[in-house]
mmCIF file as gemmi writes it, N, C-alpha and C atoms, coordinates in Angstrom:
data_model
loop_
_atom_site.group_PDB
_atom_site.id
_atom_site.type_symbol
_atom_site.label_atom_id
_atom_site.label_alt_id
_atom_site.label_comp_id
_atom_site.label_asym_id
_atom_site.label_entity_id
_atom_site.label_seq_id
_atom_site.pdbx_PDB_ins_code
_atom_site.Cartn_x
_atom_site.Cartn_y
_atom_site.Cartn_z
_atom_site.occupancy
_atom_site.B_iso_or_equiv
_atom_site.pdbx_formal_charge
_atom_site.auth_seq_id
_atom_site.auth_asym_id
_atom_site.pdbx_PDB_model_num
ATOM 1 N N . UNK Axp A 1 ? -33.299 -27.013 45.849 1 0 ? 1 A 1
ATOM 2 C CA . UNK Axp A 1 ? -32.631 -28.225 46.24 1 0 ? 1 A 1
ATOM 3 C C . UNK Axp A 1 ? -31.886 -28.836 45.05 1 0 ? 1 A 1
ATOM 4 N N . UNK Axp A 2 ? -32.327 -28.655 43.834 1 0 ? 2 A 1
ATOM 5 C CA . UNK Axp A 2 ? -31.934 -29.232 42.291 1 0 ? 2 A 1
ATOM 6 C C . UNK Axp A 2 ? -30.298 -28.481 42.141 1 0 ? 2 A 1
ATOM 7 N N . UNK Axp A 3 ? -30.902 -26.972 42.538 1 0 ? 3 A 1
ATOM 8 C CA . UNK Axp A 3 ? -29.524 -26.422 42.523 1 0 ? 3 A 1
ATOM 9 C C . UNK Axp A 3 ? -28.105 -26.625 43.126 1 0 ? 3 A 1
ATOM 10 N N . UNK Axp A 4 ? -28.662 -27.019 44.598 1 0 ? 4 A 1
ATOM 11 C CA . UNK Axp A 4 ? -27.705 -27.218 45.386 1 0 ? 4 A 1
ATOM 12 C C . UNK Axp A 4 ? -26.96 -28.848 44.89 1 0 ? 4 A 1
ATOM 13 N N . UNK Axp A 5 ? -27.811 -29.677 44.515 1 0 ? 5 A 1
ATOM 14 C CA . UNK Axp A 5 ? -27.145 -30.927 43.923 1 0 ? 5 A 1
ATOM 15 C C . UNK Axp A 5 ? -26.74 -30.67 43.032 1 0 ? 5 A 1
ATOM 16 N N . UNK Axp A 6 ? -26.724 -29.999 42.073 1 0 ? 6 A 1
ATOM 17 C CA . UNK Axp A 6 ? -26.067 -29.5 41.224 1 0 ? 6 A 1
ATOM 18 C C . UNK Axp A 6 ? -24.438 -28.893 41.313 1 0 ? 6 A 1
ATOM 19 N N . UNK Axp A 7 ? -24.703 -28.261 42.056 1 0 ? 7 A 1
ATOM 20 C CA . UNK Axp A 7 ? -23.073 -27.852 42.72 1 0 ? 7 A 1
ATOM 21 C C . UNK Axp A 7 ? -22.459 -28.55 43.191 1 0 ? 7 A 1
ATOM 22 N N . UNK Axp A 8 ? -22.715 -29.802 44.234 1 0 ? 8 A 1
ATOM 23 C CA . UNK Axp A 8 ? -22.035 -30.54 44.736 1 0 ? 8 A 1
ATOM 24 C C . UNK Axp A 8 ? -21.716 -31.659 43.361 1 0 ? 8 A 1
ATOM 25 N N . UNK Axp A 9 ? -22.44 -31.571 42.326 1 0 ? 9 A 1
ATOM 26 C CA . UNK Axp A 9 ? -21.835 -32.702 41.136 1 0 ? 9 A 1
ATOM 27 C C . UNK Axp A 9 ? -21.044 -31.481 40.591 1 0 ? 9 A 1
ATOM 28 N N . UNK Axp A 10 ? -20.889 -30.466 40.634 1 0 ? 10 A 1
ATOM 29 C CA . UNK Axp A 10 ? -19.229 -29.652 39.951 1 0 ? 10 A 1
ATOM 30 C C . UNK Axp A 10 ? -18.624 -30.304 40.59 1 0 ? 10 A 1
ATOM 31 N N . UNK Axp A 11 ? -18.72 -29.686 42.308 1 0 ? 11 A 1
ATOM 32 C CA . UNK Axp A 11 ? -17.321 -30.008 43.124 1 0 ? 11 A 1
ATOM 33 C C . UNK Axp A 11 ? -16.83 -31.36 43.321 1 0 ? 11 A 1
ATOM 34 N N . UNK Axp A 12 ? -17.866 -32.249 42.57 1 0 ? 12 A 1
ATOM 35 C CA . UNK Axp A 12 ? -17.245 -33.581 43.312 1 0 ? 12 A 1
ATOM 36 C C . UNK Axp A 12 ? -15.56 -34.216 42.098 1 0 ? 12 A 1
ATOM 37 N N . UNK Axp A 13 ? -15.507 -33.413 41.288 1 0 ? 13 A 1
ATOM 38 C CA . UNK Axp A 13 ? -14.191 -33.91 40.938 1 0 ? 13 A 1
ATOM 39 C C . UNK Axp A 13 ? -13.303 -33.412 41.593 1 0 ? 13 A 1
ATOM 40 N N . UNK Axp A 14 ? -13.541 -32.074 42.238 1 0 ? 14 A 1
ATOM 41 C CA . UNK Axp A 14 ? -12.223 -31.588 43.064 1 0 ? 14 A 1
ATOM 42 C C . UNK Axp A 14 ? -12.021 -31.699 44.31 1 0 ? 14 A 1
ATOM 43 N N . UNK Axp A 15 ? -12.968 -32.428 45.281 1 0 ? 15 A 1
ATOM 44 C CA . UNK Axp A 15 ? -13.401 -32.978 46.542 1 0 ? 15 A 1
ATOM 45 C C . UNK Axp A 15 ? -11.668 -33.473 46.69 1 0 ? 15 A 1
ATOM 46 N N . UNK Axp A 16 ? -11.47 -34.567 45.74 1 0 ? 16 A 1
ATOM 47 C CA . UNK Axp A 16 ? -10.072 -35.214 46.155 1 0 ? 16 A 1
ATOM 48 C C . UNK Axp A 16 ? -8.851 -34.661 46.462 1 0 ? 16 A 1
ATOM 49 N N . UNK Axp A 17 ? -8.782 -33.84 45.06 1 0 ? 17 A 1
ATOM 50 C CA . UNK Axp A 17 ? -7.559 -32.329 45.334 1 0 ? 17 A 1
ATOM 51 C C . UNK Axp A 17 ? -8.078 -31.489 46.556 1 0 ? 17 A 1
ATOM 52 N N . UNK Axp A 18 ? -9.287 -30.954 47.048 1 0 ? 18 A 1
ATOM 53 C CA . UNK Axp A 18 ? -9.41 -30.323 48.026 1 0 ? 18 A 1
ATOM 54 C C . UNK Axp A 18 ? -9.057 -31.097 49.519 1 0 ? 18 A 1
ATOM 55 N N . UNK Axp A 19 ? -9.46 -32.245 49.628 1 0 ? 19 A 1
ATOM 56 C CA . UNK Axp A 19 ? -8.641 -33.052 50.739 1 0 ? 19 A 1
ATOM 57 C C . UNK Axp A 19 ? -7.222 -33.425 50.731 1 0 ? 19 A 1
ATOM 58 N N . UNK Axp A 20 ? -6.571 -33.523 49.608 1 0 ? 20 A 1
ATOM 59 C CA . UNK Axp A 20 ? -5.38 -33.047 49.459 1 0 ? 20 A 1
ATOM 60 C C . UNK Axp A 20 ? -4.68 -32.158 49.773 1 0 ? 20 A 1
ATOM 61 N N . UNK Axp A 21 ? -5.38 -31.113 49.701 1 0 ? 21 A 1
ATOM 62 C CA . UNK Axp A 21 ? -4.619 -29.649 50.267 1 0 ? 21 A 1
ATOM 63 C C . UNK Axp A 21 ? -4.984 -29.435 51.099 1 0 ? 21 A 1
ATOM 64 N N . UNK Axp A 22 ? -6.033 -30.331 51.864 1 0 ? 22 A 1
ATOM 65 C CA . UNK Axp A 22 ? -6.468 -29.944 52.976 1 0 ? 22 A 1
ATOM 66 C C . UNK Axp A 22 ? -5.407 -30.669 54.415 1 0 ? 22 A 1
ATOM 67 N N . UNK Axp A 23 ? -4.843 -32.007 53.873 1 0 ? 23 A 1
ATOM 68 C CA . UNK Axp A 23 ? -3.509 -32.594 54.476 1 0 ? 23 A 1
ATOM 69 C C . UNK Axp A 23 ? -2.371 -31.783 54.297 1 0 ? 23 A 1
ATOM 70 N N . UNK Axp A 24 ? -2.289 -31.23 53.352 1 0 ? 24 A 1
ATOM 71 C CA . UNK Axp A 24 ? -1.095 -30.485 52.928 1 0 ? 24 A 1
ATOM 72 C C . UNK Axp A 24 ? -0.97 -29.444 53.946 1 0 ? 24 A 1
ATOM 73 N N . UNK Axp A 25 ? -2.505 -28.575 54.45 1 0 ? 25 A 1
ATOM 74 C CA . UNK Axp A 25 ? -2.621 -27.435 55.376 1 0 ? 25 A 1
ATOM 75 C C . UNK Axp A 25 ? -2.185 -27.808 56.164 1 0 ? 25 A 1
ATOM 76 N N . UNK Axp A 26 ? -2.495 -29.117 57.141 1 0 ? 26 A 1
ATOM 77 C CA . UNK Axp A 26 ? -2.549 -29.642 58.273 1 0 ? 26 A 1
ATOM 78 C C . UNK Axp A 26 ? -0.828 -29.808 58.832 1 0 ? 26 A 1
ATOM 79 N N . UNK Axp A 27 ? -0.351 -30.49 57.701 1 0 ? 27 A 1
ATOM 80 C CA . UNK Axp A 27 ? 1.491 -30.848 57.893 1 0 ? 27 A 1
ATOM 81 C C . UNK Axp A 27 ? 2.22 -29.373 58.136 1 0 ? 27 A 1
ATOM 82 N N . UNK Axp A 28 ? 1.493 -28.734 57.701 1 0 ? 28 A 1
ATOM 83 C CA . UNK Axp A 28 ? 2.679 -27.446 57.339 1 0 ? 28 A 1
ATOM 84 C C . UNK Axp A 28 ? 2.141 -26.097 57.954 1 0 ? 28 A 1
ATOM 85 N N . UNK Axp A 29 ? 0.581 -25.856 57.82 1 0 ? 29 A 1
ATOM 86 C CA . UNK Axp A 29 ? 0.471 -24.327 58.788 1 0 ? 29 A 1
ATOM 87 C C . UNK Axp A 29 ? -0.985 -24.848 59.325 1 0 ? 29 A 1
ATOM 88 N N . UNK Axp A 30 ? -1.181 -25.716 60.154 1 0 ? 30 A 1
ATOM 89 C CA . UNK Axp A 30 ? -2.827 -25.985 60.327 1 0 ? 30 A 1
ATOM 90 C C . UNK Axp A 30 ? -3.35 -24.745 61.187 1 0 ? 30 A 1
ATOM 91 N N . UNK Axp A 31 ? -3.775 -23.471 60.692 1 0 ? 31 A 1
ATOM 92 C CA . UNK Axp A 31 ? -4.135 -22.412 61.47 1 0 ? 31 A 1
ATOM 93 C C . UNK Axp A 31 ? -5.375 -22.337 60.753 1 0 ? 31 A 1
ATOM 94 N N . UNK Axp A 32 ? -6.626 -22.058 60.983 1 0 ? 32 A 1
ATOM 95 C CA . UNK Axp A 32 ? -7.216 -21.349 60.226 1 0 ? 32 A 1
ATOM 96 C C . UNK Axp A 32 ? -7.402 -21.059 58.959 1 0 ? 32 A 1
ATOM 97 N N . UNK Axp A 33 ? -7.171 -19.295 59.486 1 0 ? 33 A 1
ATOM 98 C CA . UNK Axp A 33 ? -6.903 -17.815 59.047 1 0 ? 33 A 1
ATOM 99 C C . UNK Axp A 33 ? -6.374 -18.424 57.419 1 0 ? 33 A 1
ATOM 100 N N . UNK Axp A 34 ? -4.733 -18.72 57.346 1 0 ? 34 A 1
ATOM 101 C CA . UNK Axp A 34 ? -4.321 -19.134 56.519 1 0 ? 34 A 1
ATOM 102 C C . UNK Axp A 34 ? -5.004 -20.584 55.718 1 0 ? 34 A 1
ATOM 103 N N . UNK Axp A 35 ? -5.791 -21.438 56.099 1 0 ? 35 A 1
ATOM 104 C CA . UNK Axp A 35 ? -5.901 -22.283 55.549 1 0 ? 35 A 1
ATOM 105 C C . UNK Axp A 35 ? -7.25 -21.681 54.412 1 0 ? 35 A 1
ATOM 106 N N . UNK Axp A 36 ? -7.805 -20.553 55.404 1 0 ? 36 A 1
ATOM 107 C CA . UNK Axp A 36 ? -9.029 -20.144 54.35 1 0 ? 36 A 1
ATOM 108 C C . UNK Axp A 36 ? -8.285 -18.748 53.539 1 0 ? 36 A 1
ATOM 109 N N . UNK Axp A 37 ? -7.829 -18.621 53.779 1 0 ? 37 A 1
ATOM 110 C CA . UNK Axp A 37 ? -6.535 -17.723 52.639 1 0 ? 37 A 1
ATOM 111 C C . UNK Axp A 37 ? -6.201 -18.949 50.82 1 0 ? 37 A 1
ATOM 112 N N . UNK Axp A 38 ? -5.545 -19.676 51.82 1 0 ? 38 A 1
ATOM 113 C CA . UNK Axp A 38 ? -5.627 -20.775 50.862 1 0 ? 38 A 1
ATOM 114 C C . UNK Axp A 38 ? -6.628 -21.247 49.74 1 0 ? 38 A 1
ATOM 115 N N . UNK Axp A 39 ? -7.045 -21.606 50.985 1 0 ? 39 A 1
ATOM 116 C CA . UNK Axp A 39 ? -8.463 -22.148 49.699 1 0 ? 39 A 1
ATOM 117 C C . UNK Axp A 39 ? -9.38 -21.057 48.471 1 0 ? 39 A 1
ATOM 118 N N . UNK Axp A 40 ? -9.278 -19.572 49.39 1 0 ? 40 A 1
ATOM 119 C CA . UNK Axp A 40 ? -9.828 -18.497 48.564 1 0 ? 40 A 1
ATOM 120 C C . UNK Axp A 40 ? -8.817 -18.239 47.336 1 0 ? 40 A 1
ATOM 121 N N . UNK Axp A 41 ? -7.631 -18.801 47.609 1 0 ? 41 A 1
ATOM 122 C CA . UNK Axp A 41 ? -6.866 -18.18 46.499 1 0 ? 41 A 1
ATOM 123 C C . UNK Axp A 41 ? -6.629 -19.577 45.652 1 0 ? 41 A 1
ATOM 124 N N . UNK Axp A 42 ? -7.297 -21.09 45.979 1 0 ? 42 A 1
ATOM 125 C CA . UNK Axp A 42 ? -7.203 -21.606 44.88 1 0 ? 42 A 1
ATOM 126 C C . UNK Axp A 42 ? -8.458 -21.945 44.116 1 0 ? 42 A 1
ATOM 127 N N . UNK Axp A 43 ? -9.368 -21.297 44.566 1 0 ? 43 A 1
ATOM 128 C CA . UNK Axp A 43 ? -11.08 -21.336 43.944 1 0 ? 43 A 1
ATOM 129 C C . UNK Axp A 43 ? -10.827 -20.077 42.893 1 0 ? 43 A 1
ATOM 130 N N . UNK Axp A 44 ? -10.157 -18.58 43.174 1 0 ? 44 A 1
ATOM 131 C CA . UNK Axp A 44 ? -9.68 -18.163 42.079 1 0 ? 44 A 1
ATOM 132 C C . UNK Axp A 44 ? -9.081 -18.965 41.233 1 0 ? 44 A 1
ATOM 133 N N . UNK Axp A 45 ? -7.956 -19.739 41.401 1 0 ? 45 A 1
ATOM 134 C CA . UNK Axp A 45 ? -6.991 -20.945 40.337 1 0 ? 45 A 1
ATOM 135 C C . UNK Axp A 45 ? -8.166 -21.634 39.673 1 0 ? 45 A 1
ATOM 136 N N . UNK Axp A 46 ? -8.804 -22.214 40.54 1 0 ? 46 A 1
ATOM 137 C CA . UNK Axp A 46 ? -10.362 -23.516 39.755 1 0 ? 46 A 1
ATOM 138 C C . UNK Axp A 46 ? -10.75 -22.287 38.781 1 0 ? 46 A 1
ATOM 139 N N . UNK Axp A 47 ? -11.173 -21.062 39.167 1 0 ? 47 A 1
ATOM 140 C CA . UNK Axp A 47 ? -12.208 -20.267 38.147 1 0 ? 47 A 1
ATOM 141 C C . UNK Axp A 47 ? -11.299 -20.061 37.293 1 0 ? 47 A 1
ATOM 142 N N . UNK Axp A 48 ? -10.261 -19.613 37.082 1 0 ? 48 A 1
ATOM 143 C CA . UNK Axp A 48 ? -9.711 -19.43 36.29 1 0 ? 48 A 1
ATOM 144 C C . UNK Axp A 48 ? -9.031 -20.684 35.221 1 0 ? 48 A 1
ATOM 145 N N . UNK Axp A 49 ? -8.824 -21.47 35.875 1 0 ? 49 A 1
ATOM 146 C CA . UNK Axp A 49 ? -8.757 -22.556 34.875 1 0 ? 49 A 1
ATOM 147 C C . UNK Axp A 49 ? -9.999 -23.245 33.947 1 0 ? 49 A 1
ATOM 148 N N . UNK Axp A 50 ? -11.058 -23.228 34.746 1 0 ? 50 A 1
ATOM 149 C CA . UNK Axp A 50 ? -12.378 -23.482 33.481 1 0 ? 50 A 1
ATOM 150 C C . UNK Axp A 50 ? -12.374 -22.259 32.836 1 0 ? 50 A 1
ATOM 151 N N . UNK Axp A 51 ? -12.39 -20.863 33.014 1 0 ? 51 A 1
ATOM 152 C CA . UNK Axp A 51 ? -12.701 -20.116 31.979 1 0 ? 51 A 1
ATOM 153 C C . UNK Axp A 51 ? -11.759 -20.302 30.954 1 0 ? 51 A 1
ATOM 154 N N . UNK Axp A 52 ? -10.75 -20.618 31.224 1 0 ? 52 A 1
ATOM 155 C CA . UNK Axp A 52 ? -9.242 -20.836 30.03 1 0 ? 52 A 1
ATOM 156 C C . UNK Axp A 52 ? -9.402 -22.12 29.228 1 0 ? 52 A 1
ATOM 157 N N . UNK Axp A 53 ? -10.076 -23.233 29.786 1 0 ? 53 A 1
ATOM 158 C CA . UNK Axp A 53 ? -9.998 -24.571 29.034 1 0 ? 53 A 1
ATOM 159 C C . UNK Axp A 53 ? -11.327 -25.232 28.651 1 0 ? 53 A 1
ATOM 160 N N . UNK Axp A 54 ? -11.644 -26.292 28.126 1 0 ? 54 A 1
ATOM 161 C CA . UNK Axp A 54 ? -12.674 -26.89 27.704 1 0 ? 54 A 1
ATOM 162 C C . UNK Axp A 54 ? -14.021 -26.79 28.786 1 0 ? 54 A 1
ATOM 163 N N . UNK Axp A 55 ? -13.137 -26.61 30.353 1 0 ? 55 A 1
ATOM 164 C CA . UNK Axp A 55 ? -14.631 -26.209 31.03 1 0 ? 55 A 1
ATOM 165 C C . UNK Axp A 55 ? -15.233 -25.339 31.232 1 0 ? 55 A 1
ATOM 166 N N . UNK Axp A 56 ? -15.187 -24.823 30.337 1 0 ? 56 A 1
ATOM 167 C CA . UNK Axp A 56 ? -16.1 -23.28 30.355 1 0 ? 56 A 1
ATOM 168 C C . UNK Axp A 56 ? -17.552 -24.128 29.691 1 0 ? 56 A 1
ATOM 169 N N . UNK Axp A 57 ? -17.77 -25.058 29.216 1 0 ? 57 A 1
ATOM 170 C CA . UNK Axp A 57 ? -19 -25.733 28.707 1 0 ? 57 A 1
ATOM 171 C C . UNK Axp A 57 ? -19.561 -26.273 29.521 1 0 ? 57 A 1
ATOM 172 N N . UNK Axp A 58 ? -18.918 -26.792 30.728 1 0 ? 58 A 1
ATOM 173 C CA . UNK Axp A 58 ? -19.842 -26.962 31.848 1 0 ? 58 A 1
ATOM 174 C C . UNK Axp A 58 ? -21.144 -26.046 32.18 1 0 ? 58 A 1
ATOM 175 N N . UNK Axp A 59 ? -19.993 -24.571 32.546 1 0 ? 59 A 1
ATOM 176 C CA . UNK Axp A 59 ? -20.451 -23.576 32.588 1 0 ? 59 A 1
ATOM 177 C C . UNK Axp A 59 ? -22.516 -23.331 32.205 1 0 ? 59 A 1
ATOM 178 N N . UNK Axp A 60 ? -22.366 -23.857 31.065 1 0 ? 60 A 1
ATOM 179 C CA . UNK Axp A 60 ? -23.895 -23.857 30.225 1 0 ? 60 A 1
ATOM 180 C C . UNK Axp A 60 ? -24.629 -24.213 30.993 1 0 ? 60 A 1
ATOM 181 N N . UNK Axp A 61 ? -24.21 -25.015 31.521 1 0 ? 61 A 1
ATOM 182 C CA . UNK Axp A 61 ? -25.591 -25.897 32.302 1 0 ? 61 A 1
ATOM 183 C C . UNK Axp A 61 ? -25.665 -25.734 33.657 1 0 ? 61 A 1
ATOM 184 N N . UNK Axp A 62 ? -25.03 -24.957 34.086 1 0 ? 62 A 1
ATOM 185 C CA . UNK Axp A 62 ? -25.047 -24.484 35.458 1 0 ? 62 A 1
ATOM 186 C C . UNK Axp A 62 ? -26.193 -22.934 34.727 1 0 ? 62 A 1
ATOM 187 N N . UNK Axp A 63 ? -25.741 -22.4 33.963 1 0 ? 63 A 1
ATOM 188 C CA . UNK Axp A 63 ? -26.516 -21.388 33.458 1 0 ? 63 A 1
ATOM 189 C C . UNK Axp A 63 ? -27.551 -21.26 33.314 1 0 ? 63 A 1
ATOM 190 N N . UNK Axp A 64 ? -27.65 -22.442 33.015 1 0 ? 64 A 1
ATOM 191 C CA . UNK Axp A 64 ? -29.325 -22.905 32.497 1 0 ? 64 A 1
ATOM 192 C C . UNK Axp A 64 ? -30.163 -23.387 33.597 1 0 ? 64 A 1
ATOM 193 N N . UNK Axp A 65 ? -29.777 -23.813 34.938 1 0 ? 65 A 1
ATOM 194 C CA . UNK Axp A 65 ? -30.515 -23.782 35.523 1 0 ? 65 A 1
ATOM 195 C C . UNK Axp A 65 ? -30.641 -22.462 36.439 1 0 ? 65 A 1
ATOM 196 N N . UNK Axp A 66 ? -29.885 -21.806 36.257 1 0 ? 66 A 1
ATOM 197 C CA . UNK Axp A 66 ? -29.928 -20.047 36.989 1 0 ? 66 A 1
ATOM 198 C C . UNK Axp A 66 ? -29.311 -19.839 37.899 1 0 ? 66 A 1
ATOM 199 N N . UNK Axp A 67 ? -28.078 -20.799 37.669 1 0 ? 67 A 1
ATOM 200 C CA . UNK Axp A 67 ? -27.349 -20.624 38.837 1 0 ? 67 A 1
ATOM 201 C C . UNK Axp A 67 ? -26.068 -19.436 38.094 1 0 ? 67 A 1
ATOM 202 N N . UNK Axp A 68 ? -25.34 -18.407 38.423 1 0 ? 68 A 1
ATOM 203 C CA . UNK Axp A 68 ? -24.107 -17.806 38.011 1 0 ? 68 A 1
ATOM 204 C C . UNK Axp A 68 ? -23.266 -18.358 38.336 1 0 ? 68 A 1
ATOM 205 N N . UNK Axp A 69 ? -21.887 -17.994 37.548 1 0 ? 69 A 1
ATOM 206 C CA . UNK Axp A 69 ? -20.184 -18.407 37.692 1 0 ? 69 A 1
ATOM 207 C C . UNK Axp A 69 ? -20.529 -17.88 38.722 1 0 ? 69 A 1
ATOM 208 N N . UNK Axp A 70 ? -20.319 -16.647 39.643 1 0 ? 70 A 1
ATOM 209 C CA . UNK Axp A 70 ? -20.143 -16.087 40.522 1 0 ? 70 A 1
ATOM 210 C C . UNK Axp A 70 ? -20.399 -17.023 41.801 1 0 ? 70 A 1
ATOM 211 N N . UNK Axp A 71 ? -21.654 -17.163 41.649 1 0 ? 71 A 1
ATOM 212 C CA . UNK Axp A 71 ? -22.758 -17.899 42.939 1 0 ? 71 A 1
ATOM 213 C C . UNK Axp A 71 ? -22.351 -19.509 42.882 1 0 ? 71 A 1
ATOM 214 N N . UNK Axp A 72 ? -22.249 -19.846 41.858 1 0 ? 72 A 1
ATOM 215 C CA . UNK Axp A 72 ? -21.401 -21.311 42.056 1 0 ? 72 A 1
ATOM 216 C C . UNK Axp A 72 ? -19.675 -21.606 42.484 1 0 ? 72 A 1
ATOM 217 N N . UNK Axp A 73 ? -19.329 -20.395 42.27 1 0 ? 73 A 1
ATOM 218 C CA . UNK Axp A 73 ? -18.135 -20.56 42.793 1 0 ? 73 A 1
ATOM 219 C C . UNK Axp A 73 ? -18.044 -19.902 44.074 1 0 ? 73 A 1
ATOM 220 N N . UNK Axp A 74 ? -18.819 -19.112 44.666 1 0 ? 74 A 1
ATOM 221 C CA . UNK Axp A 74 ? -18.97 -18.725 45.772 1 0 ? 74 A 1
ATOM 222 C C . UNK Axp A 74 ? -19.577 -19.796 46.646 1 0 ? 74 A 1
ATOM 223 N N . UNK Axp A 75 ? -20.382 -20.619 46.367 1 0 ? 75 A 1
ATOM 224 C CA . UNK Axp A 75 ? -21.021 -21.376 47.236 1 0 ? 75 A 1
ATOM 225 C C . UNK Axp A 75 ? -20.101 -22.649 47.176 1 0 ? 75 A 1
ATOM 226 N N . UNK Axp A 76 ? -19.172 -23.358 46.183 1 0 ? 76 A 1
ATOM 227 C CA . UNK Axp A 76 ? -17.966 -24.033 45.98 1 0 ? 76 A 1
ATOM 228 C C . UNK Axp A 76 ? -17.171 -23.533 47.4 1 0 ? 76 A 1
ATOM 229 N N . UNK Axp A 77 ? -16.598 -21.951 47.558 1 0 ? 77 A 1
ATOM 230 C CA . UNK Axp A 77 ? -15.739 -22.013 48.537 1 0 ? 77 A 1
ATOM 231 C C . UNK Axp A 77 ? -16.304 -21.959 49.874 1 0 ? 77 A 1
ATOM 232 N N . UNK Axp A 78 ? -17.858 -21.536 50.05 1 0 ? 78 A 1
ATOM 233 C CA . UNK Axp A 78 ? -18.078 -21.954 51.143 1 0 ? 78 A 1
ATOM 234 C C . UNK Axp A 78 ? -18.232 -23.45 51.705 1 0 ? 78 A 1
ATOM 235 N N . UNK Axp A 79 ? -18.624 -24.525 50.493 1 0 ? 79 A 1
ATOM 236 C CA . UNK Axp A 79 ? -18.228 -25.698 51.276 1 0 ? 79 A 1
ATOM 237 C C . UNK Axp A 79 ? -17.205 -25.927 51.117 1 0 ? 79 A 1
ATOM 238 N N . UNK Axp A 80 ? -16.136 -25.738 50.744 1 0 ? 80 A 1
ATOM 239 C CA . UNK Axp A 80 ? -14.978 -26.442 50.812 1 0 ? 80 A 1
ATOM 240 C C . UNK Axp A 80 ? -14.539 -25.325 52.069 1 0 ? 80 A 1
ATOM 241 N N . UNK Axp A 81 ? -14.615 -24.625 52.684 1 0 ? 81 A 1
ATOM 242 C CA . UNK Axp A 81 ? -14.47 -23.823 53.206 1 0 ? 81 A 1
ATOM 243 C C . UNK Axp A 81 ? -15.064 -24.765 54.854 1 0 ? 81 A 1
ATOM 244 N N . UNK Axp A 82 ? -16.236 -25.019 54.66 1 0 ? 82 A 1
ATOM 245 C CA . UNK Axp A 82 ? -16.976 -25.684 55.779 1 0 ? 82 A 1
ATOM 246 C C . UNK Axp A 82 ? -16.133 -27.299 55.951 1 0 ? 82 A 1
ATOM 247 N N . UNK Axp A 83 ? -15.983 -28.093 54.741 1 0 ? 83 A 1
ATOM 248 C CA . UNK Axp A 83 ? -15.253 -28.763 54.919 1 0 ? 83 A 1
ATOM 249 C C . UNK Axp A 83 ? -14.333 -29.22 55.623 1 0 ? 83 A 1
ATOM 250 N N . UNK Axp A 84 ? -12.917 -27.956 54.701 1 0 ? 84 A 1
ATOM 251 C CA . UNK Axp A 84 ? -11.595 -27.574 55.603 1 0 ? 84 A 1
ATOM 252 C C . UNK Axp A 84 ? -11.249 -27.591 57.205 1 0 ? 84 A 1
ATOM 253 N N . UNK Axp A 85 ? -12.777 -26.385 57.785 1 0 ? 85 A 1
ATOM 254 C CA . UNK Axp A 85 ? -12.272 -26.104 58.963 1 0 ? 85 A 1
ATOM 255 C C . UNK Axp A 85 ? -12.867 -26.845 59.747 1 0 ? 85 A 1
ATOM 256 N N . UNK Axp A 86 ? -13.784 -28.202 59.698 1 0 ? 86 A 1
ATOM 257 C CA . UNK Axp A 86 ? -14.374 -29.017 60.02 1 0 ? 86 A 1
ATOM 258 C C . UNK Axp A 86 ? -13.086 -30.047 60.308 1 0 ? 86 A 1
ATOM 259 N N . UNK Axp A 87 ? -12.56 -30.31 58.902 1 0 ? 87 A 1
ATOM 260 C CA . UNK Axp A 87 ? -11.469 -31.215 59.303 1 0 ? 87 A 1
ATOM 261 C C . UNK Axp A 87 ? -10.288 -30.926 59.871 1 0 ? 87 A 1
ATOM 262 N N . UNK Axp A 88 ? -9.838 -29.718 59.934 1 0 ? 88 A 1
ATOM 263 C CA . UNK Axp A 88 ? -8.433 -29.009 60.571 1 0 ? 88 A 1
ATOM 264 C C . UNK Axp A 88 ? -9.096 -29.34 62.451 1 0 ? 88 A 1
ATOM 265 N N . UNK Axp A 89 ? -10.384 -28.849 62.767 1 0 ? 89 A 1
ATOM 266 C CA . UNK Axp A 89 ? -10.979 -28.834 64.057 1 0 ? 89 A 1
ATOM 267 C C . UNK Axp A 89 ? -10.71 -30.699 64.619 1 0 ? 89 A 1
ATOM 268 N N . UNK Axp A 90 ? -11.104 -31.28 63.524 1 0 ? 90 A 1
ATOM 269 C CA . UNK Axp A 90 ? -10.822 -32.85 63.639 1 0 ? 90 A 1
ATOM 270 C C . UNK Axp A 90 ? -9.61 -33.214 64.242 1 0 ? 90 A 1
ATOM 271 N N . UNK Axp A 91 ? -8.644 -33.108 63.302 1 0 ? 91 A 1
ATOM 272 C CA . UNK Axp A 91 ? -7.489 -33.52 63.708 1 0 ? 91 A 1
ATOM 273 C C . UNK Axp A 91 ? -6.883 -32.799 64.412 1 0 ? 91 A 1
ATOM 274 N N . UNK Axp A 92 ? -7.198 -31.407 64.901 1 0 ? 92 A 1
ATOM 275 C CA . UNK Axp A 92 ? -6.278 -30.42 66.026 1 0 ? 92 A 1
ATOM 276 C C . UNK Axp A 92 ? -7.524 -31.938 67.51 1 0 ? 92 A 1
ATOM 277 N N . UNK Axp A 93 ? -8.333 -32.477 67.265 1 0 ? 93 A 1
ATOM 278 C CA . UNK Axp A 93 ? -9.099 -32.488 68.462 1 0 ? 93 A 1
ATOM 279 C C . UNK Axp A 93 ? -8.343 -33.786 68.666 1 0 ? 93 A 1
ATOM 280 N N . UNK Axp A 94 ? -8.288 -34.778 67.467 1 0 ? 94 A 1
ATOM 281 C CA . UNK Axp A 94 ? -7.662 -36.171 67.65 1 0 ? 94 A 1
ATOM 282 C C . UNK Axp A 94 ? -6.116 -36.145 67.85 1 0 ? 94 A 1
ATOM 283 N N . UNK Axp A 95 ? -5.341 -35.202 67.232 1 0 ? 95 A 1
ATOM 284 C CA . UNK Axp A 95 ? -3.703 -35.076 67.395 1 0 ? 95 A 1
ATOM 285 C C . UNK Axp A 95 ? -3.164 -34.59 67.86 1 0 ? 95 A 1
């Protein structure tokens, strides 16, 4: 359970940008398929930008409690993933 709160305090700086692009999906291709295309290809962008910049020190302390880059960023795109198609289902139901 320590772990899982743990992950949700990574993701919570990018919660905002992820609802961001998650409006962005909605205006322009609200399908799915593509919206989780999307998101898989900008959780590569997130990983790749902490390994390149000062947040790779985060990194440590996700380590230390035994969690991997891998498994934290995998479990990152499944909620933002659960998120997404939660809210695309929203507004296809309200609009």
């Amino acid at each position: 359970m320590h772990r899982l709160g743990a992950i949700f305090l990574f993701y919570k700086p990018f919660f905002f940008w992820s609802m961001a692009v998650n409006i962005m999906i909605l205006i322009f291709n609200p399908y799915i398929l593509p919206s989780i295309i999307t998101k898989l290809l900008l959780t590569f962008f997130v990983w790749y930008l902490v390994h390149e910049t000062g947040g790779k020190r985060k990194l440590i302390f996700y380590k230390n409690l035994g969690i991997s880059t891998w498994r934290l960023f995998a479990t990152l795109f499944i909620i933002d993933i659960a998120i997404t198609i939660s809210f695309l289902l929203l507004m296809k139901a309200f609009v």
